[in-house]
C-alpha positions in Angstrom: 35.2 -0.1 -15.6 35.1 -2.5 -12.8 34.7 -6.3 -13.6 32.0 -7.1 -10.9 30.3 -3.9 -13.4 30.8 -5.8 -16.2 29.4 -9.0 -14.8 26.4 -7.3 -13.5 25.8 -6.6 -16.9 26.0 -9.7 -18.6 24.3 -11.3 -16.0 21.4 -9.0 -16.7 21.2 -7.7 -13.2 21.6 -3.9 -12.3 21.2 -1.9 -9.7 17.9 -1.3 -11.5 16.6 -4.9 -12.4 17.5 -5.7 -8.6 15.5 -3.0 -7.5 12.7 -3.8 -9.5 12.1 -7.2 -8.8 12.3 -6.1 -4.8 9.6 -3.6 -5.0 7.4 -5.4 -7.5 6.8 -8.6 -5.0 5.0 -7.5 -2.1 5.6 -9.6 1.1 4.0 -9.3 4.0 0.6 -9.2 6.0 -1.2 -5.9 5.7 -4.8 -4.1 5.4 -5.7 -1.4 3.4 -8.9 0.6 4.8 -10.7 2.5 2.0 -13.3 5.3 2.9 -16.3 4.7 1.3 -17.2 8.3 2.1 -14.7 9.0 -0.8 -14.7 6.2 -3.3 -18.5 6.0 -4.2 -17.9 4.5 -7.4 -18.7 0.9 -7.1 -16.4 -0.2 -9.9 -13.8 1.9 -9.2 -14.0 0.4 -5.5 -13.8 -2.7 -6.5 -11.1 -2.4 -8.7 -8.8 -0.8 -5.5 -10.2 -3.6 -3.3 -8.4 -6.2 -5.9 -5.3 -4.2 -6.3 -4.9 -4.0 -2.6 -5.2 -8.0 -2.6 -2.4 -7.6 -4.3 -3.9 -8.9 -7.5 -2.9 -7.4 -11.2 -5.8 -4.6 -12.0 -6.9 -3.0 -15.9 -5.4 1.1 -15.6 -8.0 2.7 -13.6 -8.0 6.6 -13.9 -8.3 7.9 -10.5 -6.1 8.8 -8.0 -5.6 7.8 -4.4 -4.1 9.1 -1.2 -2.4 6.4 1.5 -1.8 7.6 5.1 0.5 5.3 6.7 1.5 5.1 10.3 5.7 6.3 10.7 6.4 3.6 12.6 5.2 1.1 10.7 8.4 0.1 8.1 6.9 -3.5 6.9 3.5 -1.8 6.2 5.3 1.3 4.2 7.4 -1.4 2.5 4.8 -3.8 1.2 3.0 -0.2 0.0 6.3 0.9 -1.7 5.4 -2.4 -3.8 2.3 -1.9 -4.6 2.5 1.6 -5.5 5.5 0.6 -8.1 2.5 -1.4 -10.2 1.0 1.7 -10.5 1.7 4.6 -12.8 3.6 7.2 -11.5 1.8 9.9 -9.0 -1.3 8.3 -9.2 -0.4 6.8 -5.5 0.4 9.8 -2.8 1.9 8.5 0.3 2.0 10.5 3.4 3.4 9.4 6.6 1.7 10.3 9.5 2.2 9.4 13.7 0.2 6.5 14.2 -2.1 8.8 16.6 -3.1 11.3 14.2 -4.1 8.2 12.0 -6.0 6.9 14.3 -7.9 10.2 15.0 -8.3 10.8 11.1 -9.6 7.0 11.1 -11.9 7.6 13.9 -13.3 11.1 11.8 -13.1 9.9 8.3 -10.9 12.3 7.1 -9.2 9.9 5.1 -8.8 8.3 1.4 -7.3 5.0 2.3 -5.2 4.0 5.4 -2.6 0.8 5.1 -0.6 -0.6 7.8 0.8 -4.2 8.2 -1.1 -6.6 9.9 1.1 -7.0 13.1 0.2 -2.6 13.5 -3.3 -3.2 12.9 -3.6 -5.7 15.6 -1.0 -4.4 17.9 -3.1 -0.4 17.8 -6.1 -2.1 17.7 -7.0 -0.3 14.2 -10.5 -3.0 14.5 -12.0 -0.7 17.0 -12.9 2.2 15.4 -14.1 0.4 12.0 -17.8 1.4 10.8 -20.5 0.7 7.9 -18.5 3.4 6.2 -15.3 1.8 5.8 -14.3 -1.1 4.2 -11.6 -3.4 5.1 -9.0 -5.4 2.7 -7.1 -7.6 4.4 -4.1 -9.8 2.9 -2.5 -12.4 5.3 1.0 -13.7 3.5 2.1 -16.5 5.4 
């Protein structure tokens, strides 16, 4: 055994504590974009708009899909952390070009979309929001 191994360990942190305390503190600006086509459940939906503020929720049994742009690393980052306050699966992830996105945005064939703030402003995201959409967003300064 290596000393720097055996000083990780008495320190308390491992590769896994590290880890942890990475994904578990999201940074970032972002917005999450829930379909209210798909979440009519009024408390549900407000339970996912407070978790997406980034704010502690009770277990909530349902599940949720997240399309993220692929060239958006701080969004897919900042979701990496939430989804780790989550149990496990109940968050699917799929990474999609930031045009078919958009075109599932404009169609509402969509469960929630999340990019970072600087995305959202930068592809102009804004545009195609409607009454059936609603809009969470967090600005960490």
């Amino acid at each position: 055994m290596s000393t720097g191994y055996i000083q990780r360990l008495i320190s308390g942190e491992d590769a896994i504590t590290s880890a942890t305390t990475v994904i578990d503190t999201p940074s970032g600006s972002y917005v999450a974009i829930i379909n209210l086509e798909r979440h009519t459940n009024t408390h549900n939906l407000e339970i996912w708009r407070t978790f997406f503020k980034g704010e502690e929720i009770d277990f909530l049994f349902e599940d949720i899909s997240v399309l993220i742009p692929k060239g958006d690393p701080n969004g897919l980052d900042i979701l990496l952390s939430l989804q780790s306050r989550l149990p496990e699966n109940q968050m699917v992830i799929r990474k999609e070009d930031v045009t078919l996105v958009l075109s599932k945005m404009e169609n509402h064939k969509f469960d929630i979309i999340f990019v970072s703030k600087e995305m959202y402003d930068t592809m102009n995201f804004e545009h195609l929001l409607d009454d059936s959409m609603t809009v969470v967003i967090k600005e960490n300064l």
